[in-house]
Structures are given as C-alpha cells and as structure tokens.
VMD Tcl script that draws the C-alpha trace (Angstrom):
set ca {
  {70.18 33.79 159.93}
  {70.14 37.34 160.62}
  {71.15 40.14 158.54}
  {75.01 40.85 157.76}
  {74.29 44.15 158.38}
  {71.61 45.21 160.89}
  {73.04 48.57 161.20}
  {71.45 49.74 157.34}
  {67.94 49.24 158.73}
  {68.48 50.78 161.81}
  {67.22 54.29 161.85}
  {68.80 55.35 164.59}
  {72.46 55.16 162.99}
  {70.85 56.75 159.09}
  {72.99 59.99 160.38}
  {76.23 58.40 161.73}
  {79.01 57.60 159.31}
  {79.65 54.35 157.85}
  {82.31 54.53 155.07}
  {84.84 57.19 154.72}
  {87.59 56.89 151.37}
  {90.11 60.54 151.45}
  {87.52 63.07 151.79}
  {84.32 60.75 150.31}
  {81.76 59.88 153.16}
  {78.56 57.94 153.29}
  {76.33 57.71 156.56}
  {74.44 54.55 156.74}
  {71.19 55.80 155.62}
  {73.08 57.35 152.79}
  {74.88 53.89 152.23}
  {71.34 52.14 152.38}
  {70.14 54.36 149.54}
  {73.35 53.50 147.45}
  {73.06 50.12 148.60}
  {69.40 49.50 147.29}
  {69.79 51.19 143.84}
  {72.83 48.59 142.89}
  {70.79 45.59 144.30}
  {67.80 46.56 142.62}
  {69.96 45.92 139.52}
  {71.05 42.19 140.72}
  {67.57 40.64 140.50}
  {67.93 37.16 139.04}
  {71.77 37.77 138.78}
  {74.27 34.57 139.88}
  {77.93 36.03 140.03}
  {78.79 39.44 139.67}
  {82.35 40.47 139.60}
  {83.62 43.74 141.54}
  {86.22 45.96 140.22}
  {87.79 46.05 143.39}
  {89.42 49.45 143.44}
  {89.81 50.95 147.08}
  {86.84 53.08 146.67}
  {83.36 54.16 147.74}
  {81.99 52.20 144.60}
  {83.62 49.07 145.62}
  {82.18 48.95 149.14}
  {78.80 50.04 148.20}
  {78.65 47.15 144.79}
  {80.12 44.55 147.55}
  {77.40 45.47 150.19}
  {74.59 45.63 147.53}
  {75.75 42.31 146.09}
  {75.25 40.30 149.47}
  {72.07 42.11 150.47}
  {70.77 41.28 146.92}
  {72.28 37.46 146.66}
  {74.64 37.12 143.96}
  {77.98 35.61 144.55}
  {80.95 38.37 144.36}
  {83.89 37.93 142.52}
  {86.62 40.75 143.62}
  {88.69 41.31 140.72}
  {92.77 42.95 141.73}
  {93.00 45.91 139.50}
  {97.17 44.90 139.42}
  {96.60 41.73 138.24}
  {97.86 40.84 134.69}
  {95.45 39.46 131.63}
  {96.29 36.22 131.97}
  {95.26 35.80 135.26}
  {92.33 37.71 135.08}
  {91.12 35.86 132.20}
  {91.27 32.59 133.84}
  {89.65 33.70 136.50}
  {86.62 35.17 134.51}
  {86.16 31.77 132.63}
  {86.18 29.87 136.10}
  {84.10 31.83 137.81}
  {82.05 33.19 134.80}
  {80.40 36.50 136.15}
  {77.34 37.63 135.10}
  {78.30 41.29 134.73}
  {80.92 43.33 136.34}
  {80.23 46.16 138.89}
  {83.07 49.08 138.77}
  {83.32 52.78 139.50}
  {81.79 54.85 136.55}
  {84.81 56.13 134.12}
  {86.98 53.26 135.10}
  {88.74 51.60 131.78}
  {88.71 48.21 132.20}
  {91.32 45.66 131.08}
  {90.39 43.76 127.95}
  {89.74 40.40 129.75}
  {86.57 42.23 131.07}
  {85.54 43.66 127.34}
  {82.18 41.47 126.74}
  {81.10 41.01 130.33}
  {78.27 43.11 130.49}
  {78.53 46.81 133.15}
  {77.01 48.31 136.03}
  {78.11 51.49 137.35}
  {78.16 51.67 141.19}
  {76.70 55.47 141.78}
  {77.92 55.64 145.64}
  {75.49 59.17 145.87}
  {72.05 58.26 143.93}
  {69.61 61.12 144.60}
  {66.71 59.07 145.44}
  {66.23 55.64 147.28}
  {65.71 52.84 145.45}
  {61.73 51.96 144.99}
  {62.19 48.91 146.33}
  {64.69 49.85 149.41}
  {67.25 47.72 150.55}
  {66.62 43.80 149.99}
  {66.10 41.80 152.93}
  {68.61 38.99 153.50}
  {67.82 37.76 156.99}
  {66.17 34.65 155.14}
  {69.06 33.89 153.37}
  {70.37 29.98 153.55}
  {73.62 30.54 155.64}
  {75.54 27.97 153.31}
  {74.63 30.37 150.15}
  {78.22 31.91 148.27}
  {78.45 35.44 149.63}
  {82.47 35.75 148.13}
  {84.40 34.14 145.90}
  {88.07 35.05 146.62}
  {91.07 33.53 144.44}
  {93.93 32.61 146.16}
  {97.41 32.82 144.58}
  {98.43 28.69 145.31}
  {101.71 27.69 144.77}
  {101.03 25.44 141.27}
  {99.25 25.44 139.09}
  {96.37 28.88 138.31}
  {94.47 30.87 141.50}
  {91.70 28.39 142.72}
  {88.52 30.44 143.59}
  {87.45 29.77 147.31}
  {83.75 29.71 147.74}
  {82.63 31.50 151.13}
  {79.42 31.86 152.53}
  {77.37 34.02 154.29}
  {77.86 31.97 157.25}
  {81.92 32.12 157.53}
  {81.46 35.66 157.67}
  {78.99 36.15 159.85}
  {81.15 33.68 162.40}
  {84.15 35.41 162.00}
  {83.10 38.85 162.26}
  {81.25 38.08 165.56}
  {83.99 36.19 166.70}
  {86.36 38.90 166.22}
  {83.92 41.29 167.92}
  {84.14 39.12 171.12}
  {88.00 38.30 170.64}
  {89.03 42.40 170.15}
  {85.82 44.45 172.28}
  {85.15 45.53 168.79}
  {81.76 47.45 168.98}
  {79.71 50.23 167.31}
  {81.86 53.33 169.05}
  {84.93 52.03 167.34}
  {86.68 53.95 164.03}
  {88.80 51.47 162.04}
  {91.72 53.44 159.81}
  {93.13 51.37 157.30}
  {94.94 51.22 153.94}
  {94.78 47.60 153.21}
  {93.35 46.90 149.61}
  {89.97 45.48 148.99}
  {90.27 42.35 147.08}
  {91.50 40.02 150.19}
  {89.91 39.01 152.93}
  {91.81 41.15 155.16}
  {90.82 44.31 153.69}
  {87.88 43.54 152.22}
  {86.02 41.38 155.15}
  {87.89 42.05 158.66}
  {88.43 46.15 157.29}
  {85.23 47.02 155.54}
  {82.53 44.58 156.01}
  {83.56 44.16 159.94}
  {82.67 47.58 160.75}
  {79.63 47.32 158.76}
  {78.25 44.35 160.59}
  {79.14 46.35 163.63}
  {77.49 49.21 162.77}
  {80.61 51.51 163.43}
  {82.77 53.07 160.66}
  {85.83 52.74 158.49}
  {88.40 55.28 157.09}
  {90.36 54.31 154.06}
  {93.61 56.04 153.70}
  {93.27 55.05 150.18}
  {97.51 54.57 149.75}
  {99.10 53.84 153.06}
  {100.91 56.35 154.98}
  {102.42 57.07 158.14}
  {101.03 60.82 157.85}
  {97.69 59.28 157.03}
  {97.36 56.91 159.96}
  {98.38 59.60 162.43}
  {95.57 62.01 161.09}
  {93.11 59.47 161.23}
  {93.90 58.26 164.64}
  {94.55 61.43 166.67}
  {91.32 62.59 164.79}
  {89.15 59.44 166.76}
  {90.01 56.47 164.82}
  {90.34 53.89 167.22}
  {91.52 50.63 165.56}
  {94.37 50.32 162.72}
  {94.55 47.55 160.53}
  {97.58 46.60 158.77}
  {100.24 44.03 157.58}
  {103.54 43.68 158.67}
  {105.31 45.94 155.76}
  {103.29 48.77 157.20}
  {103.98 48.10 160.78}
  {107.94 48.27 159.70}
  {107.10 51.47 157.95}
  {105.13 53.17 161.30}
  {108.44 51.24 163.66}
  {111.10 52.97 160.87}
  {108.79 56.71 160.82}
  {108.65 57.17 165.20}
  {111.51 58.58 166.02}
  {110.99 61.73 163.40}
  {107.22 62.05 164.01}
  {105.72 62.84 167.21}
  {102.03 63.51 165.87}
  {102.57 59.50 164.67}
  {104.02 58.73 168.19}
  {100.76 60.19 170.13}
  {97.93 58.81 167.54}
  {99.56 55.02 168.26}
  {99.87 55.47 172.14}
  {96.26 56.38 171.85}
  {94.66 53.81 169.23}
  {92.65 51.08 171.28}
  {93.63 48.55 169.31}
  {96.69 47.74 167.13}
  {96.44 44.68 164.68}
  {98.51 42.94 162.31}
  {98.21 39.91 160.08}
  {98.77 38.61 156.53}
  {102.08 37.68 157.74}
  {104.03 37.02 161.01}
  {104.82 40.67 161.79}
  {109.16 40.36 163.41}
  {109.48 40.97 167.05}
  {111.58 43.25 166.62}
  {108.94 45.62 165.45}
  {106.66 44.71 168.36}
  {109.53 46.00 170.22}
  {110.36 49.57 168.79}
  {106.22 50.41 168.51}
  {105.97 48.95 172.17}
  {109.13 50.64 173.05}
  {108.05 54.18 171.37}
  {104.37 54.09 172.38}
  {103.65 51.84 174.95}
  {101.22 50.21 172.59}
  {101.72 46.51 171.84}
  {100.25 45.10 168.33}
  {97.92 42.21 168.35}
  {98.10 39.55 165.65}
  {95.72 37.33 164.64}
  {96.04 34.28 161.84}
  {93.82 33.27 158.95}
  {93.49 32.38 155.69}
  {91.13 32.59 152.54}
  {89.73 29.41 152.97}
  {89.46 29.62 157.01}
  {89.11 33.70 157.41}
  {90.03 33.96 160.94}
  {91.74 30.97 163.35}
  {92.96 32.56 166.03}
  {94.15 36.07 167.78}
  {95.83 37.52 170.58}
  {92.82 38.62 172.63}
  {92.09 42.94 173.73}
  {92.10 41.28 177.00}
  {95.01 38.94 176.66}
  {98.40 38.54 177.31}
  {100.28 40.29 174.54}
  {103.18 37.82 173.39}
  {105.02 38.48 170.56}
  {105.89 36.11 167.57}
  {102.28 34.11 168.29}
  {98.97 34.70 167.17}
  {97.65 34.39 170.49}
  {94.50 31.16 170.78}
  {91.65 30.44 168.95}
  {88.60 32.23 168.01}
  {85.25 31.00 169.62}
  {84.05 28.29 167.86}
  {87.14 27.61 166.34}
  {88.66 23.93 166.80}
  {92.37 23.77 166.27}
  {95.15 21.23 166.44}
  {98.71 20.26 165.39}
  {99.26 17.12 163.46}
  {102.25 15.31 163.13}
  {103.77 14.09 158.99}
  {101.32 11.31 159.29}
  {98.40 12.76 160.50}
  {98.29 11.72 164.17}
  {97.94 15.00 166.75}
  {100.85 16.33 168.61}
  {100.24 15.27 172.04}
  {102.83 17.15 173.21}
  {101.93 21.19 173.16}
  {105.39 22.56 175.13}
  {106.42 25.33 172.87}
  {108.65 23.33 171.18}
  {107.04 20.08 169.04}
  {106.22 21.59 165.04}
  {102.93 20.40 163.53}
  {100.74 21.15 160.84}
  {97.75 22.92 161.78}
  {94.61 22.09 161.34}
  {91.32 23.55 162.15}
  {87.71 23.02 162.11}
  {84.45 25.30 162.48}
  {81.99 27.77 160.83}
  {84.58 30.25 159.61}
  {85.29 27.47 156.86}
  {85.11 28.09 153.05}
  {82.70 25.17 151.71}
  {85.39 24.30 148.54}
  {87.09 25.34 145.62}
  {84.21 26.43 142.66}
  {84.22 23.65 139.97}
  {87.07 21.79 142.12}
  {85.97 18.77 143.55}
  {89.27 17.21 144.00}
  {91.28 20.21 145.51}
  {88.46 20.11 147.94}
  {88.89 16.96 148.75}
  {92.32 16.77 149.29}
  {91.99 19.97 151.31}
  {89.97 18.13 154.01}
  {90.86 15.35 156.18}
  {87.79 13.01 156.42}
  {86.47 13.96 159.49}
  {86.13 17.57 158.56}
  {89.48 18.96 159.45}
  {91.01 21.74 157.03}
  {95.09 21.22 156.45}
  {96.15 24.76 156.79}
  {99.32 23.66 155.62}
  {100.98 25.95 158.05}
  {103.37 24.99 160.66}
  {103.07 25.76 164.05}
  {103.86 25.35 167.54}
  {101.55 25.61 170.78}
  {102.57 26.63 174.46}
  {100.90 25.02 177.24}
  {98.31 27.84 177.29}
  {96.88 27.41 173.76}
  {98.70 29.94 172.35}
  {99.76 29.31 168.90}
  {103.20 30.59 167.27}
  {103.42 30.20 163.85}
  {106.61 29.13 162.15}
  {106.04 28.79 158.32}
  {104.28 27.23 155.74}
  {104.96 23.79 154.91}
  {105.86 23.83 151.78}
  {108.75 26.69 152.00}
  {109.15 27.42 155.68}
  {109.34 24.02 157.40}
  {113.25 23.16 156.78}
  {114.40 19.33 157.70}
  {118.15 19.95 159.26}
  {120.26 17.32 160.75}
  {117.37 14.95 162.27}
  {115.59 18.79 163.39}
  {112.73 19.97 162.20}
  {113.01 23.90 162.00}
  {110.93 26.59 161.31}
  {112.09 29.81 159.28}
  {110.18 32.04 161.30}
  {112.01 31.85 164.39}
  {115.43 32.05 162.66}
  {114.19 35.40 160.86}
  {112.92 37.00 163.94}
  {116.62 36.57 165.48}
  {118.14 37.67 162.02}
  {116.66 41.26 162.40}
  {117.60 41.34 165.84}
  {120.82 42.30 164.48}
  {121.74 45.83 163.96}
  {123.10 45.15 160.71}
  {119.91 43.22 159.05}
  {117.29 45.41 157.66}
  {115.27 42.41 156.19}
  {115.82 38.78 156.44}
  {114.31 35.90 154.59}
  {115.18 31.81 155.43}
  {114.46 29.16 153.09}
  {116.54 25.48 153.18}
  {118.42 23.68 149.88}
  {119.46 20.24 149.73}
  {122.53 19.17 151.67}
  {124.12 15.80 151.42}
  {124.66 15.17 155.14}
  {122.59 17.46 156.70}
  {119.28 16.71 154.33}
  {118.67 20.51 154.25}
  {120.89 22.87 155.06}
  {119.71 26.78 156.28}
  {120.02 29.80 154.23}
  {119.75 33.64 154.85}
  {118.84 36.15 152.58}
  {119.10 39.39 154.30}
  {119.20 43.15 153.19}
  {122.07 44.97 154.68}
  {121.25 47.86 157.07}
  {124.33 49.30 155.52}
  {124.94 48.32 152.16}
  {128.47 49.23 151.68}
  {129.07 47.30 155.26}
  {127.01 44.33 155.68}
  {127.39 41.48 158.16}
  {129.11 38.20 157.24}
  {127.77 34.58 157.80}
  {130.15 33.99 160.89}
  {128.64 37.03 162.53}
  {125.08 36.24 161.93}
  {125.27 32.05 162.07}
  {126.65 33.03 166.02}
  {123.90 35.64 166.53}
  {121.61 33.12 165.63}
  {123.20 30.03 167.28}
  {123.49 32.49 170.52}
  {119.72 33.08 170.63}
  {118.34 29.77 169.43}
  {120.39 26.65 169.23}
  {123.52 25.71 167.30}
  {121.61 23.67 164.84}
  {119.60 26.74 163.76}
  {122.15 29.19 162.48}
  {122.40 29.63 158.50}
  {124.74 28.08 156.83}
  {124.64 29.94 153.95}
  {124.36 33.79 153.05}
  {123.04 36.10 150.49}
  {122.95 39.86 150.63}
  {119.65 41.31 148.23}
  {118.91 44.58 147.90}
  {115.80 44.02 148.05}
  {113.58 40.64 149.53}
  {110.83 40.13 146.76}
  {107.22 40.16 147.95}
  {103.23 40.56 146.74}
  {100.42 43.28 147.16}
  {99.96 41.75 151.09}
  {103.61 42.10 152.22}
  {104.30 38.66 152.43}
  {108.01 37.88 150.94}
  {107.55 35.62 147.87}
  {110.40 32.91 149.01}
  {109.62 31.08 145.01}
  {111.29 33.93 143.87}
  {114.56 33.29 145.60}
  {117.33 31.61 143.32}
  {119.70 29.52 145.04}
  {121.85 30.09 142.04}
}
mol new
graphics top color blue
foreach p $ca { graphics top sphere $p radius 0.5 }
foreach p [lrange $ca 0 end-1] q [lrange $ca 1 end] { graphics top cylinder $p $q radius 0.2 }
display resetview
C-alpha cells in the first residue's frame, strides 16, 4: 500500500502550505518535522487517544499517529464523563495526545500524556516513519458512534477505507493538489476529521480551519483562494439566511469550485436560495462511520437536489426490501434499505463480535439502516433512517425526508421535523414539528397538511402539529428526533 500521505516526503511541496487553524500555519515540510517528533514518541505504542480540539496539535498528533502505527482514538472535548469514561475502558488507550496547557477532564487523569508541539525547532532524528509497508487491514481510527441503545460502539477503520475513500472522492469531486478546502467542521467525526483534514493531506493541497463557523469566516477564506467549503446542513441554512445582507459572502460562494454538504440531507429549499443568490449549486454526498463515503453528486454531474447523487467507484450499492430481497424496481418511487459493499468498509465494532455480525448480511453486505430511493439513473435520494424516519401510513410506506423538504417550502416554517406515532387505523399516523417563521403567527395543521398534500400526495400530509421553538439537535446538525415527546 502506498503512503497516506505522499505529499510529506515530497520535497517539492516542503514550502507550500498544508494546515492553516485562525492565523496558525504549517507548510508540509514544517508539518513533516512536527509530524516525526510525535511519532518518534509512539514506538511500540497500540492506541493512543487524541484530544480532538480543532487545532494545529490535533492534526499534527492524528497525522503522526498513522505514520507511526498506533490506532487513534478521537476523544469530543463536549462530551460528558460518563461517556468518555466508557469509551476509555473500551478502547483502553495507551496514552493520550493533546495540545500542551489543555486541562483534561478527570476520565483522562491516569492515562499517561504527550504534548503535541505543532512548531519543534529541529526534525526528529529519525524523520518521518515510513508507512508504505503498512498491512492495509491495520486500525488507522477508531471513531465512536452515538447508536441509538445502548453506549457509543467504537468502529474500527483501517488504513485501507481511507485510502479508498479519499481517492474516490478525488475522482468523484476533481479534487487535486491546487485546491484550498475552508471549513469549520469539528475534528472528532469522520467528516471533519477524514474528508476535511486528512483529504487534503493525502492530496497534497491545504486546509483552512475557521476554527468556529462563520459566515464572515467562509467569505474571507474563499474570496482569499479557498476553493472548496465543507459543511453540514445547519451551516448551509446559516450562509442561505446571511446572502441577502452580505455581498462579500455572495461573491466568495459564486466563486468557490466546489460546494459540499453532508452529515445530513441538507432541505431543498436551501439548494434553492444559495443557487438562486449565487448561481452555485451544493453537492451532497452520503456516508457513515462505519462506510465513510457511499455515494455523491459528481463535479461533473447533474446537480439534483434532495439526492446524494450515485455511488463512489468501487462502491456496490443496493436497496433491499423488509425481508432482505433487492428492490427490483429503481423508479424513484419503491423505499428500501440500503445496503452497500466495498473497501470504504469499517472491519467491526472493537471487542464486539456480535454487533458486527448483525451489522453484515452474510455475503458481505453492510445494512446502512437508511432508507432510500433510486431513480432510473442510479441516483440515490435518501429518505430517513429506519428506525425514526421510515413511517408505515395507511398500507404506504413514507419517508420523513420528503415531507420535511415540502414543510419548509412554506413561508411560514423556519424548521420542520417529521416523525410517526401509533394510530389505530392508520398503523402510524404523520406528525410535524415545525418552528414558526413568525412566532406570534404560525401556520395551522390545515394550512400545512394541504401544502403538503398539494406537493406530494394526500396520504403524506401530517396529521398532527407541534410548534417548538426550537428542533433539538447534536454537534453535526442532525435533529435528534429521540428527543421529541409526543406528550
């Protein structure tokens, strides 16, 4: 296998940059040097845990860490003791990399330290490790996802899942050295962490951190030669809501080469006011921890909004219907469950045996779990996820996706949410929970059940209504529909 990152040995790129966080830059032969002075501390070392902060230290630890072998465990600086003490005794780090200064939560008390100097002033004696003989199958990350019972189950990825991914993305999106990413995403999920800082890495271009997303930030970065943004659909909303007061935000979107959104199904009606304003479309792509990327709207495709456009190279993906059997029938309109197969695959849950197991179907298929539909060109619109989104209505199966795209089609929904509840003749019955535009004047269910009914189908309008303030949702944007009481 060759090396994740070719670029830190190439001497012809030691002067160009290669990380940028606020006004903190490293070229890549400065990067190298930083690089080889952490991994000359990982010798021998199994796990190491990162203090995931989005910093310099954090990128340079995570970099070090792969080039030198150990398995890294990025640790979310918001997450509570509990959590992070369960995963510390599941994945049971060695030590714990950080940013020198940084107080760390008691959980992490007797794991032994190293502080990540991002700035050594010599190279390390040893330079940077070679990893090009690596076994593609060894742990390069150990990410825990946030499941919906039980405590996080660590997904073990290796080197091989992102190498495919990365390169497939570089295909899928033109992505090359010449390209600037800007992002603000944070650096303990994939998204951030992978697609936003190792992705330009492998590529041997850069990456500017905003640090905190802001509107103001993306617009300096971009009209100053970013040319990629990264972001999740809250922060789309954000740069939609901003466009009409900022110009300077107007120009650096019409001029970013590429636009891309995921964690979440960003709402059309975004695409629409960004398109609208800038003449810019946003691509979306879909993956998950255990998959990293499926699929994407190509830099060449058609942009379509409300799908996540076809499968990666090397990706195999397919719809499956309750029972298992493939949808035969890929017409924009039949739901299944997709499921996909390839080397962008996690390789299981660490100490999990049987979560892994029932994750797979036996001829190597992952259940994603998420429901989608597929046009007759491949492309692939997601509806929901299974468990909350998929809604059983009157003999119709009905995803909440679609429903909440028409929802904020109407002037007076700011945000919308759709989740079902039991109904004696219906099965399920559909509900909307929807943040006024206006609070003092917000839409009744009459108004919105006919919106709906007028752009979908009768059977798809709500039948019940509840006006939030606000729609709960975690550190990636996506709304947390648990959290809704139907009380």
């Amino acid at each position: 296998m060759s090396s994740l990152f070719p670029a830190l040995t190439d001497g012809h790129r030691a002067d160009r940059p290669a990380l940028r966080f606020g006004e903190r830059e490293l070229t890549y032969g400065r990067l190298a040097a930083a690089a080889g002075a952490v991994a000359g501390d990982l010798k021998g070392v199994r796990r190491v845990a990162v203090w995931a902060t989005p910093t310099l230290e954090t990128a340079v630890a995570v970099t070090a860490a792969l080039l030198a072998g150990p398995a890294v465990v990025p640790l979310n600086p918001k997450s509570g003791e509990k959590e992070l003490g369960h995963i510390l005794s599941d994945s049971t780090p060695d030590l714990v990399l950080t940013a020198p200064g940084t107080e760390l939560p008691a959980p992490l008390a007797g794991l032994p330290r190293l502080d990540v100097d991002p700035a050594p002033e010599a190279a390390a004696p040893g330079g940077l490790p070679d990893d090009r003989d690596r076994d593609p199958e060894d742990p390069a990350l150990i990410v825990y996802t946030s499941g919906t019972t039980g405590p996080p189950k660590g997904a073990v990825i290796p080197r091989r899942a992102i190498a495919a991914t990365l390169d497939a993305l570089a295909e899928a999106w033109q992505w090359t050295a010449d390209d600037v990413l800007v992002h603000g995403l944070p650096l303990f999920h994939v998204h951030g962490l992978v697609l936003g800082t190792l992705g330009p890495l492998r590529r041997g271009g850069s990456v500017r951190h905003l640090g905190g997303f802001t509107t103001g930030g993306v617009a300096r970065e971009l009209n100053a030669g970013a040319t990629m943004l990264f972001g999740v659909p809250t922060m789309y909303h954000r740069l939609a809501e901003a466009l009409p007061a900022e110009p300077d935000l107007v120009t650096a979107l019409a001029g970013a080469r590429l636009l891309v959104s995921g964690s979440a199904a960003l709402p059309v009606h975004d695409h629409e006011r960004i398109g609208a304003a800038t003449g810019r479309r946003v691509v979306e792509r879909y993956g998950m921890t255990e998959t990293l990327m499926n699929t994407s709207v190509r830099a060449d495709g058609e942009a379509r909004p409300g799908t996540v456009g076809v499968p990666l190279p090397g990706v195999e993906l397919r719809l499956v219907e309750e029972d298992g059997s493939p949808v035969t029938s890929y017409d924009g309109e039949t739901v299944g469950e997709i499921q996909v197969r390839g080397p962008n695959l996690f390789t299981g849950y660490l100490g999990r045996p049987d979560a892994t197991a029932a994750a797979f179907t036996a001829d190597g298929w992952f259940r994603t779990g998420d429901m989608a539909v597929r046009d007759p060109d491949g492309y692939v619109r997601i509806v929901g996820r299974k468990a909350t989104d998929l809604i059983k209505s009157g003999g119709y199966k009905i995803g909440a996706g679609e429903i909440e795209n028409a929802l904020l089609e109407h002037p007076g929904v700011r945000e919308a949410a759709v989740t079902g509840e039991p109904d004696a003749d219906l099965g399920e019955r559909i509900v909307a929970w929807v943040v006024p535009a206006d609070p003092q004047s917000p839409p009744g269910l009459e108004e919105l059940a006919g919106h709906v009914a007028g752009r979908l189908a009768p059977h798809k309008r709500p039948r019940v209504l509840h006006h939030l303030d606000v729609l709960p949702r975690n550190d990636m944007g996506k709304v947390m529909k648990r959290a809704l009481s139907h009380g």
